[in-house]
N, C-alpha and C positions, 0 to 999 in steps of 0.2 A: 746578944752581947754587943754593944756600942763601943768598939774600941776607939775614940778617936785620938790616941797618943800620937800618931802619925802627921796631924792636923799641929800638935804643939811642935812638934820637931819642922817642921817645913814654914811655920808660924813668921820666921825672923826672913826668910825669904822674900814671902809673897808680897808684892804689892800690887795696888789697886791700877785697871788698868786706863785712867780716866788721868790721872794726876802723877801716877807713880809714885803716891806716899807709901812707907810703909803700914801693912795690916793690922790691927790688933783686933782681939776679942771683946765686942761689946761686953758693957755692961749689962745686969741684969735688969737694971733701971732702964737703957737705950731699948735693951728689944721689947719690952713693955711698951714704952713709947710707940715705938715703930709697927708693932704689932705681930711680934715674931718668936720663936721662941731661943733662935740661937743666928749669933750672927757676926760676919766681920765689920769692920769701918778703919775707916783711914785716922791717921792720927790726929787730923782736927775735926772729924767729926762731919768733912763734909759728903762722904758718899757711905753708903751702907750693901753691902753684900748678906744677902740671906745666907744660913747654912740648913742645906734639906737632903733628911737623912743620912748624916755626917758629911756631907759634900758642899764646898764653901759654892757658891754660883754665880764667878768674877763674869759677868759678862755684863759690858755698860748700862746696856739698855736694861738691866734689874735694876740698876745701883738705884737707891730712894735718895 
């Protein structure tokens, strides 16, 4: 079971730690792009955090 409701509730919190925008959940279109299957990004789009096996992975040196 993949619960990740935990992920939308902490959602409005998190942000990115490069810029400190806040987080939002890729499109289905971005992780396509980017070659991912789930993920976060900033709200203009300029860093992206992979999400691996429901675990967002803010750490700089991933951001694409």
């Amino acid at each position: 079971m993949n619960d990740h409701t935990w992920l939308e509730d902490f959602l409005p919190l998190m942000r990115c730690p490069d810029t400190h925008q806040p987080l939002r959940r890729a499109t289905a279109e971005e992780c396509a792009k980017w070659g991912v299957s789930a993920a976060l990004t900033t709200q203009d789009g300029s860093q992206q955090f992979p999400i691996d096996a429901g675990i967002p992975i803010l750490l700089p040196s991933i951001a694409r």
